[in-house]
C-alpha positions as CSV (number, residue, x, y, z in Angstrom):
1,X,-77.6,-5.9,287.7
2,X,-81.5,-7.0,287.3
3,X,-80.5,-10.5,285.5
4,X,-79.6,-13.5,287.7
5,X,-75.8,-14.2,286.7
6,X,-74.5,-18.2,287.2
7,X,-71.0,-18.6,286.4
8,X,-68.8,-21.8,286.4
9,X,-65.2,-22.8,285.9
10,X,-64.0,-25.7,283.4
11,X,-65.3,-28.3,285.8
12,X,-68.4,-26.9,285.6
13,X,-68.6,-26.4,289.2
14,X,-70.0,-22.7,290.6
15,X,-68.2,-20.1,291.3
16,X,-70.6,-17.1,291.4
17,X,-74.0,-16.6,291.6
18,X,-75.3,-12.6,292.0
19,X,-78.2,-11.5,294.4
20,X,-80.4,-11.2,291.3
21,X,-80.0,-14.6,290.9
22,X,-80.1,-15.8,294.2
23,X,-83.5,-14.2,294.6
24,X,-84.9,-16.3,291.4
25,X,-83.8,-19.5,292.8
26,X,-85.1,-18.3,296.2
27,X,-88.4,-17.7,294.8
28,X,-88.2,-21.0,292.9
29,X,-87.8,-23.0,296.0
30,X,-84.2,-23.9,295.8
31,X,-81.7,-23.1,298.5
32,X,-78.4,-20.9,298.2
33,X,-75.9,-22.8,295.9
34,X,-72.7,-23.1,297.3
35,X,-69.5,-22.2,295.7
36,X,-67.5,-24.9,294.5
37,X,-70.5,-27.3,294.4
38,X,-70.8,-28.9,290.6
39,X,-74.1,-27.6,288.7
40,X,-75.3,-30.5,287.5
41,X,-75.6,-31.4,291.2
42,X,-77.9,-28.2,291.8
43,X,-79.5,-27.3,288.7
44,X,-79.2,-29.9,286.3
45,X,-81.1,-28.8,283.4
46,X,-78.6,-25.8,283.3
47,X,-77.1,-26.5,280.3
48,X,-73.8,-25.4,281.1
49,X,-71.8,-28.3,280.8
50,X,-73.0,-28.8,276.9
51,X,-71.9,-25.1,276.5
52,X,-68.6,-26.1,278.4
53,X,-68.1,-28.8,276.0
54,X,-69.0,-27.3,272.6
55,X,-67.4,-24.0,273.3
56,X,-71.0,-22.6,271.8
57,X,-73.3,-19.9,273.0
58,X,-76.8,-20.7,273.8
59,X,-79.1,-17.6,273.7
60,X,-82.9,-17.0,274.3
61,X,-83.7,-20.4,275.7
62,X,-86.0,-21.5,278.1
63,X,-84.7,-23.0,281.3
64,X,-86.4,-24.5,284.4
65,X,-86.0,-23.3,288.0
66,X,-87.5,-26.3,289.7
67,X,-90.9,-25.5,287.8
68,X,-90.6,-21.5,287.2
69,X,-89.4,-20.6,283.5
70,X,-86.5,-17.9,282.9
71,X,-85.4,-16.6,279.6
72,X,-81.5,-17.6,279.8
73,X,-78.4,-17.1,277.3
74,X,-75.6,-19.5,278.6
75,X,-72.3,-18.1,276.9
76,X,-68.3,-20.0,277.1
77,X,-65.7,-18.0,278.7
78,X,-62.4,-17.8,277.1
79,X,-58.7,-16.8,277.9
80,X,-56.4,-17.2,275.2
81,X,-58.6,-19.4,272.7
82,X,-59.3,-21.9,275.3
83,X,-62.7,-22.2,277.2
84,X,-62.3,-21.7,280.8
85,X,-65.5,-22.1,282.2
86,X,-69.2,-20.7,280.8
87,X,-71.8,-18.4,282.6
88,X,-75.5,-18.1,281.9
89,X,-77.7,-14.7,282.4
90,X,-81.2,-15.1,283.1
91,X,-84.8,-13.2,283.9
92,X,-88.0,-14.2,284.7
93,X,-90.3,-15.0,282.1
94,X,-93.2,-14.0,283.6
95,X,-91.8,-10.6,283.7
96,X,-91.0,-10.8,279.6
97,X,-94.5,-11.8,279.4
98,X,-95.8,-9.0,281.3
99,X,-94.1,-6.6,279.1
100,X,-95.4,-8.6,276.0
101,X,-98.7,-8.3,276.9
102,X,-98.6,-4.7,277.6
103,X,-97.6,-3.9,274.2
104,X,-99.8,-6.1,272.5
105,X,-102.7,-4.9,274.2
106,X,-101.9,-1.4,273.6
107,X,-101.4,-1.6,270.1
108,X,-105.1,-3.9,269.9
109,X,-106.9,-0.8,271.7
110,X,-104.9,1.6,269.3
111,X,-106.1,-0.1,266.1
112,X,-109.5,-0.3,267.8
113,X,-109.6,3.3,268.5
114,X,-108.3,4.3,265.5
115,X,-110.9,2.2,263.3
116,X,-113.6,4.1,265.7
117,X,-112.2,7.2,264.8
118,X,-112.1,7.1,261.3
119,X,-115.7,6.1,261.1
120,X,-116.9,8.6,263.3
121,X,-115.6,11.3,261.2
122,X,-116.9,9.7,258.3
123,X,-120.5,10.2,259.5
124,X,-119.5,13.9,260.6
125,X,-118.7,14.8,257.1
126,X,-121.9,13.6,256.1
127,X,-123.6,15.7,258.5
128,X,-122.0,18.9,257.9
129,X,-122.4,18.8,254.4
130,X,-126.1,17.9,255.1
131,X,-126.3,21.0,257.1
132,X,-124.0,23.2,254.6
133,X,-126.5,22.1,251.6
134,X,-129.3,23.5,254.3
135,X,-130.9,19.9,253.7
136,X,-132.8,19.3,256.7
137,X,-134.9,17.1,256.3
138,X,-132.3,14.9,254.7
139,X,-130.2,15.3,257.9
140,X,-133.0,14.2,260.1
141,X,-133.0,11.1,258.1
142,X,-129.9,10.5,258.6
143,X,-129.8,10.8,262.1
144,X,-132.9,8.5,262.2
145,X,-130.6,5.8,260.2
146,X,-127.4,6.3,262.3
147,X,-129.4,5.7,265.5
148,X,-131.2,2.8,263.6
149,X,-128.9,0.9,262.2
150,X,-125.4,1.9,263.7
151,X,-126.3,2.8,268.1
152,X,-129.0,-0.2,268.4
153,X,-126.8,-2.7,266.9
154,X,-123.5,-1.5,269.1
155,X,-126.1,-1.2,272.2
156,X,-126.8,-5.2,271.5
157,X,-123.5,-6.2,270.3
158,X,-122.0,-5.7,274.0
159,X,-125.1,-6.6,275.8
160,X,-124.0,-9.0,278.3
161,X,-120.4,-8.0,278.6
162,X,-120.0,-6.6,282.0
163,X,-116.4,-5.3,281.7
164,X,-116.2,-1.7,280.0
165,X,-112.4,-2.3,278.3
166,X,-113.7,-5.9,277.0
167,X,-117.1,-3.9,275.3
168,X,-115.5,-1.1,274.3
169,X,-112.4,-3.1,272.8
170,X,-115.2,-5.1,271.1
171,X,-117.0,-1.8,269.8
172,X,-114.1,-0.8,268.4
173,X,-113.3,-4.1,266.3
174,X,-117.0,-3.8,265.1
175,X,-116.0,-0.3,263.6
176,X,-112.5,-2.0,262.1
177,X,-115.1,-4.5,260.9
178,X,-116.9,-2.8,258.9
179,X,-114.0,-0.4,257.5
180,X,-112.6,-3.7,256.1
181,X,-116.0,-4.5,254.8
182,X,-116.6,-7.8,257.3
183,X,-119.4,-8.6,259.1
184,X,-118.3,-9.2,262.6
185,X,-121.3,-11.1,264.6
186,X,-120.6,-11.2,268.3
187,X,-122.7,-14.3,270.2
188,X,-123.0,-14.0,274.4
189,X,-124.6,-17.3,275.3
190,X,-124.2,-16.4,278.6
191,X,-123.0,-12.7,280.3
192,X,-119.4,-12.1,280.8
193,X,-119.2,-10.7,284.2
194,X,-116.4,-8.4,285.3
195,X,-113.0,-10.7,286.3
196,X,-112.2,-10.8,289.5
197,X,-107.8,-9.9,288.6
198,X,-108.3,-6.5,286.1
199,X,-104.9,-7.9,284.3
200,X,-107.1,-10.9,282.7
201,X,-108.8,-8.2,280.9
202,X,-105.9,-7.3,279.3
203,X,-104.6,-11.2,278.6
204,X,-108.4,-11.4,276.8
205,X,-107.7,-8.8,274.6
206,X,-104.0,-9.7,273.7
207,X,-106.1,-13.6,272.7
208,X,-109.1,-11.8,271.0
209,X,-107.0,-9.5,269.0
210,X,-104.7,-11.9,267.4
211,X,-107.3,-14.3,266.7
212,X,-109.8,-11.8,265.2
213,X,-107.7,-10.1,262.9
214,X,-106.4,-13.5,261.8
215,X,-109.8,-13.9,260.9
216,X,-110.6,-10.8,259.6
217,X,-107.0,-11.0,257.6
218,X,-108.6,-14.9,256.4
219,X,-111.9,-13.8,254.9
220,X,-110.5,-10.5,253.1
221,X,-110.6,-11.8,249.2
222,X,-113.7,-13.9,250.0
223,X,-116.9,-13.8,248.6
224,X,-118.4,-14.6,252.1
225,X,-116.4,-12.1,254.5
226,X,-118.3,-13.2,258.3
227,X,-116.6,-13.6,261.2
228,X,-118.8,-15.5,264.2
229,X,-117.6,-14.5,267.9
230,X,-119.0,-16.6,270.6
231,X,-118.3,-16.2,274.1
232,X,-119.7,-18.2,277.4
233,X,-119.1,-17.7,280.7
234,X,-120.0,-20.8,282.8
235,X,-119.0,-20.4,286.9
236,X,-115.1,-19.9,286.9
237,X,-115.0,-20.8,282.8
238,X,-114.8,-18.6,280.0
239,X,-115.0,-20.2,276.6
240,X,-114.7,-18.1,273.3
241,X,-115.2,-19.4,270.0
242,X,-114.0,-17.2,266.5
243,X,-115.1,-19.2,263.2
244,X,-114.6,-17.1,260.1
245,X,-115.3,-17.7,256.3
246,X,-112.2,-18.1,255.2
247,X,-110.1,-20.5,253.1
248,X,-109.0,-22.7,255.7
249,X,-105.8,-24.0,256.6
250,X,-104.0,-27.0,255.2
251,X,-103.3,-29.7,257.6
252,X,-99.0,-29.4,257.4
253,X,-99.5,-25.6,258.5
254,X,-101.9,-26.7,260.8
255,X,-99.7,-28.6,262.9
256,X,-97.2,-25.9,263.5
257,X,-99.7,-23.0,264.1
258,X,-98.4,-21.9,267.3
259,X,-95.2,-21.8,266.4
260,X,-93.0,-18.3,266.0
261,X,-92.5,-17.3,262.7
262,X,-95.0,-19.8,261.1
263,X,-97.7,-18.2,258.9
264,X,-99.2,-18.2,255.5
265,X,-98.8,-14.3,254.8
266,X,-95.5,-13.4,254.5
267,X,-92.5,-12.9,256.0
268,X,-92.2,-11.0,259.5
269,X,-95.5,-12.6,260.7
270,X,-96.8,-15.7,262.5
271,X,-96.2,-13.7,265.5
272,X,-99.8,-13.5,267.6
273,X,-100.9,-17.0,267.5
274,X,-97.2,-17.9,269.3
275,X,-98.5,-15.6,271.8
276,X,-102.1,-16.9,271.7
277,X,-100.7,-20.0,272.7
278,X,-97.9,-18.2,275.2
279,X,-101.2,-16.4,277.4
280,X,-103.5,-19.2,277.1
281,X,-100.8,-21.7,278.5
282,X,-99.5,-19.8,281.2
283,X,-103.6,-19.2,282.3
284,X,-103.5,-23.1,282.4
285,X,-106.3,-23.0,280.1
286,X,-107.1,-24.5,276.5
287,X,-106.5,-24.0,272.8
288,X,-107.8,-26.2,270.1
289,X,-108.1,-25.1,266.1
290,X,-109.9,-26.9,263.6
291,X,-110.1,-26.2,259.8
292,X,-110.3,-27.6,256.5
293,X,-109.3,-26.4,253.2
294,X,-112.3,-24.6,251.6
295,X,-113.9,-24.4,254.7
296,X,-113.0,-22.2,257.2
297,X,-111.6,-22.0,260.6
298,X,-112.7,-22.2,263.9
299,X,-110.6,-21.5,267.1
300,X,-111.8,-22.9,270.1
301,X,-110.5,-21.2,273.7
302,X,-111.3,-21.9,277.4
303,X,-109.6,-19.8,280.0
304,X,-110.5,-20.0,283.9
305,X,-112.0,-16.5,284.6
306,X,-113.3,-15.9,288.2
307,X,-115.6,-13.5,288.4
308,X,-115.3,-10.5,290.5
309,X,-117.0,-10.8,294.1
């Protein structure tokens, strides 16, 4: 089995603990538990007695391994109507995370992509029927506005971000900009360079994706519809700013931002900021919002990003 197992009798001393989950205390820094020992003596943040005593199952709950977080469900054990002892399953978190991040990340460079897409074939079905209609010189114009207006811009936009998947994730919510009719201004104070761990790439697109469509999502009935991106990079420091035109936030929503489930736009959402705050955390870097009804929002973030050598 890949989950740890812990199991204990009505004492709530051990009696089994699997190789899975002797490898995760391993890692943790904890030595072999020995059978028969109490778990409170061992691990005592378990919460296995309070399960032993209420006869009620604890499920998706954090739980501490002397400093390293698992995801653990801590169920009783019955025979016959009476609770006999309780055992609690448990994986990695970082692991959960992994996964998370994966899929969020994805599904950014999909809706990127597919935003790109769209608006390139947009433009193609403007030049063919230029060049059905035999309208030349009109075509040439509109090549001449295209590279004007639309390659010039994209060239600048990315100017200074050294990683290709951060640009081209960022080209891509330019064109998702504009379908939604927002103006999406992207500031470099200083150049991003390339990270020196490829994942981080992937963690900065699962932060920028969530916050930018929250913005995007903030300004859509406004008269105003800007979003500002600002990134820095300062030695081992990366420091992004998005500030959008939106309606703001009222201060009682603002103080539970972060947490699951809480948003202002329906059921089924208030997912991405929980994982904002998830990837910026576990990066031991920063998060700070500010926003005031009427007047927009502005997410401030600051992640340590070594560059690559």
């Amino acid at each position: 089995i890949h989950e740890g197992i812990l199991a204990v009798d009505r004492e709530a001393r051990i009696t089994l603990v699997n190789p899975a989950a002797q490898r995760m205390l391993a890692d943790a820094g904890l030595g072999p538990p020995t059978l028969g020992m109490r778990v409170t003596d061992y691990l005592p943040g378990s919460g296995l007695p309070e399960v032993l005593d209420s006869g009620r199952e604890r499920l998706d709950h954090e739980l501490s391994f002397n400093g390293r977080i698992v995801l653990a469900n801590r169920l009783p054990i019955r025979h016959r109507d009476a609770v006999i002892g309780a055992i609690a399953t448990f994986r990695d978190k970082s692991e959960l995370n992994a996964l998370a991040e994966q899929l969020t990340g994805v599904s950014r460079y999909a809706e990127a992509l597919r935003a790109t897409t769209h608006e390139f074939k947009n433009k193609l079905h403007v030049m063919l029927g230029l060049a059905q209609m035999g309208d030349l010189a009109a075509l040439r114009s509109y090549l001449r506005d295209l590279a004007d207006h639309h390659v010039a811009p994209s060239t600048a936009l990315v100017r200074g971000i050294d990683d290709p998947v951060l640009a081209g994730f960022l080209l891509g919510k330019q064109s998702e900009a504009r379908e939604r009719n927002v103006i999406l201004q992207v500031e470099v104070e200083r150049p991003v360079p390339v990270p020196r761990e490829p994942a981080l790439v992937h963690t900065l697109v699962t932060v920028l994706g969530n916050l930018l469509e929250n913005a995007f999502d903030a300004v859509e009935n406004r008269h105003e519809r800007r979003v500002t991106l600002t990134l820095e990079h300062d030695e081992a420091l990366l420091s992004l700013h998005v500030q959008d035109t939106g309606p703001g936030i009222d201060e009682a929503v603002r103080e539970r931002l972060f947490e699951p489930g809480v948003s202002t736009k329906g059921e089924r959402r208030g997912l991405g900021l929980a994982a904002v705050r998830n990837q910026v955390d576990t990066l031991g870097g920063t998060l700070s919002v500010y926003s005031e009804p009427g007047r927009g929002t502005l997410f401030e973030v600051e992640l340590p990003y070594p560059p690559s050598e």
